[in-house]
LUMVEXDO-370894 format. One record per residue (C-alpha): residue in three letters; x, y, z. Coordinates in Angstrom, 1 decimal. Layout:
# residues N
ALA/X/Y/Z
...
# end
This chain:
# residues 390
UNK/0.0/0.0/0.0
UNK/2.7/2.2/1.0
UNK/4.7/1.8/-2.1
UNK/1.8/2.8/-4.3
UNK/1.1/5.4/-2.7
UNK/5.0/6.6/-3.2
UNK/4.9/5.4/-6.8
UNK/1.3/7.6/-7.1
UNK/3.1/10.7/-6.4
UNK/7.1/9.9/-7.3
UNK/5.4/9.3/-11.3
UNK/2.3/12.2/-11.3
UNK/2.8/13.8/-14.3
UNK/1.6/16.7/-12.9
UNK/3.0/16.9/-9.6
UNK/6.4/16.2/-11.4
UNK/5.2/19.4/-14.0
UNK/5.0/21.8/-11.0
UNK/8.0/20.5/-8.7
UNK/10.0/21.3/-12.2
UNK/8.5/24.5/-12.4
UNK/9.3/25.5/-8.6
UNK/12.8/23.8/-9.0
UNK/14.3/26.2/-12.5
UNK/12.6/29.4/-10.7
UNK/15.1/28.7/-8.1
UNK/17.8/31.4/-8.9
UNK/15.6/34.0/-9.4
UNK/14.2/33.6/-6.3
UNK/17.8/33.8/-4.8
UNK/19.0/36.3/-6.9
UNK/16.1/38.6/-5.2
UNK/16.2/37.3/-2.1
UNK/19.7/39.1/-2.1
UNK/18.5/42.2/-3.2
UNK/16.0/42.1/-0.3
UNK/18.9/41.3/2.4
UNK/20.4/44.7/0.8
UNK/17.2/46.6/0.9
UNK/16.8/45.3/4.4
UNK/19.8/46.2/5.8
UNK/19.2/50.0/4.8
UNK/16.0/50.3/5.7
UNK/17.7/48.9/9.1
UNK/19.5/52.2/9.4
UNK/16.3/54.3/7.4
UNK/17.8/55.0/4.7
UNK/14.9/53.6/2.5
UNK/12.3/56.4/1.4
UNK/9.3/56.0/1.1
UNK/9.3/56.3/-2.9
UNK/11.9/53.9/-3.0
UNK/9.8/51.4/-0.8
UNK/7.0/51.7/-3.6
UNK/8.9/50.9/-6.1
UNK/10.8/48.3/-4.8
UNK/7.0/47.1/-3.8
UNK/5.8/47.5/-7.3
UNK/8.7/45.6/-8.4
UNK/7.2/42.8/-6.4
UNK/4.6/42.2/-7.8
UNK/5.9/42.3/-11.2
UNK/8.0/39.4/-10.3
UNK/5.5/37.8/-8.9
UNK/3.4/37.9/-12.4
UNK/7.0/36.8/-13.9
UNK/7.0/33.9/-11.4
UNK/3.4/33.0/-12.9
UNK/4.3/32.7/-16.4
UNK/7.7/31.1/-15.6
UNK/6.0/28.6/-13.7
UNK/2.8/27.9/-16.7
UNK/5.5/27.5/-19.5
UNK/7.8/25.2/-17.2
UNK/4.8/23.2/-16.2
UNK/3.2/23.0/-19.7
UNK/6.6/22.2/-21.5
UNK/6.9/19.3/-18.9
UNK/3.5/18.1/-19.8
UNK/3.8/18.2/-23.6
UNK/4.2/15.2/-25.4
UNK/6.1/14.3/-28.4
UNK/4.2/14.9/-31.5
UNK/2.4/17.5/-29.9
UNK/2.7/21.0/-31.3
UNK/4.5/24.4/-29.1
UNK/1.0/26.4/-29.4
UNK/-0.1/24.7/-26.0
UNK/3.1/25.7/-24.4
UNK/1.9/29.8/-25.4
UNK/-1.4/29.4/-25.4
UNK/-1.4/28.2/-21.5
UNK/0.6/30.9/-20.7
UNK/-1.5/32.9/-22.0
UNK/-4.7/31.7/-20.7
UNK/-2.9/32.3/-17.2
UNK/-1.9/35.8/-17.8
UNK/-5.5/36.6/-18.5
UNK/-6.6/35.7/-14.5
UNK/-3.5/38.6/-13.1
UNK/-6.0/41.5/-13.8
UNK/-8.3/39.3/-11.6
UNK/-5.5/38.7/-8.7
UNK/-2.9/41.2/-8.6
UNK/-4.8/44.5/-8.0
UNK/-7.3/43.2/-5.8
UNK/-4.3/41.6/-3.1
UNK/-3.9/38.3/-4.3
UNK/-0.2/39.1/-6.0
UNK/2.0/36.9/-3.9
UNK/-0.6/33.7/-4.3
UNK/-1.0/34.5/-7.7
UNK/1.8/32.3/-9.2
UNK/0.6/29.4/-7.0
UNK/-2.9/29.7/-8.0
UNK/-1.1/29.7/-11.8
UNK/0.5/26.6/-11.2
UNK/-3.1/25.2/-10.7
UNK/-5.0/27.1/-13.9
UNK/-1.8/25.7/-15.9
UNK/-2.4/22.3/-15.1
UNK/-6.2/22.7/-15.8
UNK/-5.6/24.3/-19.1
UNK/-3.1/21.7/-20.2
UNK/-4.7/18.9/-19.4
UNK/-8.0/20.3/-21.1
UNK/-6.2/21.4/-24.1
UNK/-4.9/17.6/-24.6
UNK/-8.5/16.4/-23.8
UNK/-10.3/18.6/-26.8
UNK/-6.9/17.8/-29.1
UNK/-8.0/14.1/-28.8
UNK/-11.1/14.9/-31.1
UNK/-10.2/15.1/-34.7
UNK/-12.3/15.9/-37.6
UNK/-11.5/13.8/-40.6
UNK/-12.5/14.3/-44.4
UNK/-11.3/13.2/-47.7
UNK/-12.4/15.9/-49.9
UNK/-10.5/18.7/-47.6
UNK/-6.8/19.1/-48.2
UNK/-5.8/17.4/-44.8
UNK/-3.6/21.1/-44.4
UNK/-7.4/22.4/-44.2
UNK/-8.4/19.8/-41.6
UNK/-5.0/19.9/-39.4
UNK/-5.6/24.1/-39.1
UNK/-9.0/23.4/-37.8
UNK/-8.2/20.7/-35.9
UNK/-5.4/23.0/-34.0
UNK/-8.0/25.8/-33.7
UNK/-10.6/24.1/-32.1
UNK/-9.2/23.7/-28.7
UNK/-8.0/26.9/-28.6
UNK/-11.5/28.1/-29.1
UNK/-12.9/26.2/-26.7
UNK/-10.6/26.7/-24.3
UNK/-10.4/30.6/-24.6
UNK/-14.3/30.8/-24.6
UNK/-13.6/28.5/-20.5
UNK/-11.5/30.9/-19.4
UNK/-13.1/33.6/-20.4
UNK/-16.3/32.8/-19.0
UNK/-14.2/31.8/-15.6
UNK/-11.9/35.3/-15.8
UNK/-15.4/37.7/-16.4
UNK/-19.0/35.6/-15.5
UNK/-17.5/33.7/-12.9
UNK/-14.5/36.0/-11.1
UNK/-16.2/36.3/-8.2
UNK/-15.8/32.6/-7.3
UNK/-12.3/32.3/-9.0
UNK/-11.4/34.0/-5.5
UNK/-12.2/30.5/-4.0
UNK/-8.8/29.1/-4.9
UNK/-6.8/31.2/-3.6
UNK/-8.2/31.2/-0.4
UNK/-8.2/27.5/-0.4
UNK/-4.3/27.8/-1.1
UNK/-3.8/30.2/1.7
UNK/-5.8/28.1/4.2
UNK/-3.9/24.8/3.3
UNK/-0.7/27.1/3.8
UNK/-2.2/28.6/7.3
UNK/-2.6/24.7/8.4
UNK/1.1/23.7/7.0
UNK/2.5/26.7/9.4
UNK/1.4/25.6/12.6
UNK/3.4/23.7/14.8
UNK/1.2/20.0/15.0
UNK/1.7/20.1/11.3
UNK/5.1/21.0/11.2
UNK/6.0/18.1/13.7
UNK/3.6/16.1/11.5
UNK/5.8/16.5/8.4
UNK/8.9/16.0/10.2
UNK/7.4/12.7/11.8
UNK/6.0/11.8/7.9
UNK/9.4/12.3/6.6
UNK/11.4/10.4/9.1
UNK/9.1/7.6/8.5
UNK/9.9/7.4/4.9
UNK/13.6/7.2/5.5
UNK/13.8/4.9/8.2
UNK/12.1/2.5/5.8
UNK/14.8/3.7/2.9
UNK/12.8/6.0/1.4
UNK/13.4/9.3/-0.3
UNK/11.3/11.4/2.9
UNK/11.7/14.8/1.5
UNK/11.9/13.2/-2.1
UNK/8.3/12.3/-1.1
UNK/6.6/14.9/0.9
UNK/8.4/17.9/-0.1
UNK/6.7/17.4/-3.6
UNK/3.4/17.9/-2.3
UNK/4.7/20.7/0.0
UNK/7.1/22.6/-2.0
UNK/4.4/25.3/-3.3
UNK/2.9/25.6/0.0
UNK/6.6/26.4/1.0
UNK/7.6/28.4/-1.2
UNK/4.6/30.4/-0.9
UNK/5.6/31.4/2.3
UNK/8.7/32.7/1.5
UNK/7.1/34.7/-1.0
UNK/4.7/36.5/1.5
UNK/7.4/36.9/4.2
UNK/10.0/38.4/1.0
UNK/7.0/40.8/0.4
UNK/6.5/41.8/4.3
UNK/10.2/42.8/4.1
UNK/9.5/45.3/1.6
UNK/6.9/47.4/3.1
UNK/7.6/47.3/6.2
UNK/5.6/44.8/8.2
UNK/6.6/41.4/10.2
UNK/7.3/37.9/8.9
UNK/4.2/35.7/8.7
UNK/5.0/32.2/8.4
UNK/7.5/30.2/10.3
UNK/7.0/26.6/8.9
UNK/8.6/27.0/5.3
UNK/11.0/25.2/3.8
UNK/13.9/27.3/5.0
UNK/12.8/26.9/8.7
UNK/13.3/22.8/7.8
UNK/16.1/23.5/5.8
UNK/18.2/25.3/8.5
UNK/16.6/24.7/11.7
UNK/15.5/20.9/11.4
UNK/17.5/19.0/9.2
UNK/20.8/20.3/10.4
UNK/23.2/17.9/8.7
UNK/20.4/16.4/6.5
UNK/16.8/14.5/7.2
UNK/17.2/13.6/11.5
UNK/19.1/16.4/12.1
UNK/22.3/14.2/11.8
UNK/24.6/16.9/12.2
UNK/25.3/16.1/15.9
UNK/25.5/12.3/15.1
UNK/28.6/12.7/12.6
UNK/30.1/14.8/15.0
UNK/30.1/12.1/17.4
UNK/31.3/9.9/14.9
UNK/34.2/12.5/14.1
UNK/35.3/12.8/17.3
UNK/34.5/10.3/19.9
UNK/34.5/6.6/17.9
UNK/35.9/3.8/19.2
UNK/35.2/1.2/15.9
UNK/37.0/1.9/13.2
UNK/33.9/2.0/10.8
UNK/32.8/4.8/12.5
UNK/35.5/7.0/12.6
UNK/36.4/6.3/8.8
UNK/32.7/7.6/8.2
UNK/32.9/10.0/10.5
UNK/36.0/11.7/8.9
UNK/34.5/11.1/5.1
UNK/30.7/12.7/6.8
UNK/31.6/15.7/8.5
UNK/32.3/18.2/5.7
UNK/29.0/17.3/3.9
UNK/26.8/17.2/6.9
UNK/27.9/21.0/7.6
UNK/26.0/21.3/4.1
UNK/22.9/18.9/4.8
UNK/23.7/16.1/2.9
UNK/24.0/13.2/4.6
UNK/23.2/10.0/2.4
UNK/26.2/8.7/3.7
UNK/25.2/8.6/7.2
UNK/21.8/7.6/6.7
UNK/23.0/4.1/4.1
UNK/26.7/4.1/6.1
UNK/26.1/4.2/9.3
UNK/23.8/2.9/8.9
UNK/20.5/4.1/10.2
UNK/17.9/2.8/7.6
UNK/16.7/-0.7/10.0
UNK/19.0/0.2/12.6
UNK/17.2/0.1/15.9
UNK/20.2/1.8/17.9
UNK/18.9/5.2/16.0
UNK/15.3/4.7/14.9
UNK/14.4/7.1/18.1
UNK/16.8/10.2/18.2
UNK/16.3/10.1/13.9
UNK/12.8/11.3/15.2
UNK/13.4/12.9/18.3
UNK/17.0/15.1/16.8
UNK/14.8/17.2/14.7
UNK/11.0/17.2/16.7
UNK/13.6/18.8/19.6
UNK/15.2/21.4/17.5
UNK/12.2/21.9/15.3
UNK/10.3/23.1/19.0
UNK/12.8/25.3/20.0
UNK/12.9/26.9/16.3
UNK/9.8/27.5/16.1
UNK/9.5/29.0/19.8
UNK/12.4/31.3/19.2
UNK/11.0/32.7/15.9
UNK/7.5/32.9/17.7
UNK/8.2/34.6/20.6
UNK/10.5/36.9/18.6
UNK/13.4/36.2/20.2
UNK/15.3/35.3/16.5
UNK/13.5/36.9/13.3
UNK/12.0/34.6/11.1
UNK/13.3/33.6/8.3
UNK/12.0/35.5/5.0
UNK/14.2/34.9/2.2
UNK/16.1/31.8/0.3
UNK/19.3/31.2/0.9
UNK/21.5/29.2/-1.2
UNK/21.6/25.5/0.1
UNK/25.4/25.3/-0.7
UNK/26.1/27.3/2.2
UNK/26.9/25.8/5.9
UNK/24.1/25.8/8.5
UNK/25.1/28.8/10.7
UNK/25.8/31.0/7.5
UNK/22.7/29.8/6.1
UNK/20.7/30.8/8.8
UNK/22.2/34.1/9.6
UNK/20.9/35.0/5.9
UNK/17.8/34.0/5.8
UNK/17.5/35.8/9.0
UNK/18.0/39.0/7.2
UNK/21.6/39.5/8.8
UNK/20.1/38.5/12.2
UNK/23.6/37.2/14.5
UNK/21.3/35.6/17.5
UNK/20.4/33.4/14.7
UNK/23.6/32.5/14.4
UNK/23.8/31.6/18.7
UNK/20.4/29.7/18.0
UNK/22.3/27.2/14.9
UNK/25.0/26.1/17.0
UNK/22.6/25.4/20.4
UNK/20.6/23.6/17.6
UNK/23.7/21.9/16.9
UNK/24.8/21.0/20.4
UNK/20.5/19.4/21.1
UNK/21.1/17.5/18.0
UNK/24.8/15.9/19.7
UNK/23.3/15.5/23.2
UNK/20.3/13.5/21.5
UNK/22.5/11.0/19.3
UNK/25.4/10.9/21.9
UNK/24.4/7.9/24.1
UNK/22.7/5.9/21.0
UNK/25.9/6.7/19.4
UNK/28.0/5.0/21.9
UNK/25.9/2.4/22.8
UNK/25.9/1.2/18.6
UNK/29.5/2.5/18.2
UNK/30.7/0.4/21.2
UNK/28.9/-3.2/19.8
UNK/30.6/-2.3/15.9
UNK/34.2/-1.7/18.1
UNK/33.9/-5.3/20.2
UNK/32.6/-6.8/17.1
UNK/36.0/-5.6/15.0
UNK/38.1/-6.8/18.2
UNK/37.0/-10.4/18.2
UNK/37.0/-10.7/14.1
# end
């Protein structure tokens, strides 16, 4: 059951069509995100006018209408078959551009490109539905037919979303609410413990956890940091706390489990000479979160010396994340940072230059440590006596 379920959403065409989308956007959302750390750090000392905050707030939302038709060609080219002509690949983007009058002037901007992600997919699949009827004749030159035959979903199509952009734009609103209160659930803390506790799962029983999960949550994610980028600009407090950056730099220090602390036991205090050897060969890739080789080396897929703290690492860390950024004490996290970069730098810039975020990575760290440590020893010790008598 399990591994249908898996299958279901590792080979969804259109699942697959939007992570694709989210994933070549990527370095224009850091590319901005850098601007914003800029812009913040002026406005830190204010510097910014008021003008300027406009226009940097206008820029915005242009981006965000960029981020819309980025994401409905990406998605449409992935869902293109051969044979198929490149007139669907326009024509959805088109058909998406006609909802932004509808979205961006009326507040929706930053949910916009989600809600395109949605209408692209919709459009698509309908285009391909209509292009499966043909009209046939052997009297017309079959040029003739093919035209028509290319024009008549087009038609169809354009007279849908017309009557959905003008007769019914009132309840096109529906769907981005829907979006935002999905994302309002994903931010909360039983549902960030949730996906932690889903993800875990997966990889305990050697599967891809954030492969998995972070396909059907990478919008929802994303999304957030969208918002919170946008909050930035004019002036007003983070929103969400649970995005993927929070994961990226809060829980899954050193990778999925939070296995940064483990390979720095393994660096430093092994006995066995399989974990040291990993240890060594681990440590400068954990400080990056990746840590395959932990989790297949060590190793802690059906390993029931580190089933627990592979849960209990990140739940720990996520808690006191998420109160620190709650109460205030560290600002939350509103822009992308690179993922090539260590944890604490990683951190500090998504933090918007924010140095107690900075104190917070390396306590993080340290949790992490004392949560492995004695499962650590206990597995390290039986692989060391185990090498003795061989």
């Amino acid at each position: 059951m399990l591994e249908k379920i898996v299958s279901a959403v590792q080979t969804n065409r259109y699942l697959n069509a939007i992570k694709s989308a989210i994933n070549k956007a990527a370095y224009i959302n850091i590319a901005l995100a850098f601007f914003i750390f800029v812009f913040y750090q002026f406005d830190q000392y204010g510097t910014v006018s008021e003008e300027l905050r406009i226009f940097f707030a206008s820029v915005y939302q242009y981006y965000c209408l960029l981020l819309a038709l980025i994401f409905a060609y990406v998605i449409s080219s992935e869902l293109t078959e051969e044979g198929v002509t490149d007139h669907f690949r326009y024509a959805t983007v088109f058909l998406v551009a006609l909802f932004a009058p509808n979205y961006i002037p009326n507040g929706y901007g930053t949910v916009y490109p989600f809600v395109a992600c949605i209408l692209a997919v919709f459009f698509h699949a309908l285009l391909e539905g209509l292009n499966q009827f043909k009209a046939k004749s052997k009297r017309l030159p079959q040029a003739v037919v093919d035209y028509w035959n290319r024009i008549f979903p087009l038609v169809i199509v354009f007279s849908v979303a017309f009557v959905m952009t003008y007769v019914l734009r009132d309840w096109m609103y529906v769907i981005p609410h829907a979006f935002m209160f999905v994302t309002d659930l994903l931010n909360t803390p039983v549902a960030v413990i949730a996906t932690i506790l889903l993800i875990c799962s997966f990889w305990v029983l050697g599967i891809h956890g954030v492969g998995v999960i972070g396909t059907l949550l990478r919008p929802f994610w994303l999304f957030m940091m969208v918002v919170n980028g946008f909050q930035v600009i004019i002036k007003q407090p983070a929103i969400y706390i649970g995005s993927e950056t929070f994961f990226q730099w809060i829980v899954w220090l050193g990778g999925s489990g939070c296995t940064l602390g483990l390979s720095l036991a393994m660096r430093y205090f092994s006995k066995s000479k399989h974990m040291k050897e990993l240890g060594k060969e681990a440590i400068v890739s954990n400080w990056f979160n990746i840590n395959e080789n932990i989790i297949f080396g060590v190793p802690i897929v059906d390993n029931k010396h580190f089933r627990l703290p592979f849960f209990l690492a990140p739940i720990a860390c996520a808690a006191l994340g998420y109160i620190a950024f709650y109460s205030g004490y560290v600002t939350i996290p509103s822009i992308v940072a690179p993922w090539v970069l260590p944890v604490p730098i990683g951190i500090f810039i998504s933090t918007l230059g924010d140095i107690r975020a900075v104190g917070l990575s390396f306590l993080l760290i340290l949790i992490s440590f004392l949560v492995y440590f004695p499962f650590f020893k206990k597995y390290d010790l039986e692989l060391f006596q185990q090498e003795n008598n061989n």
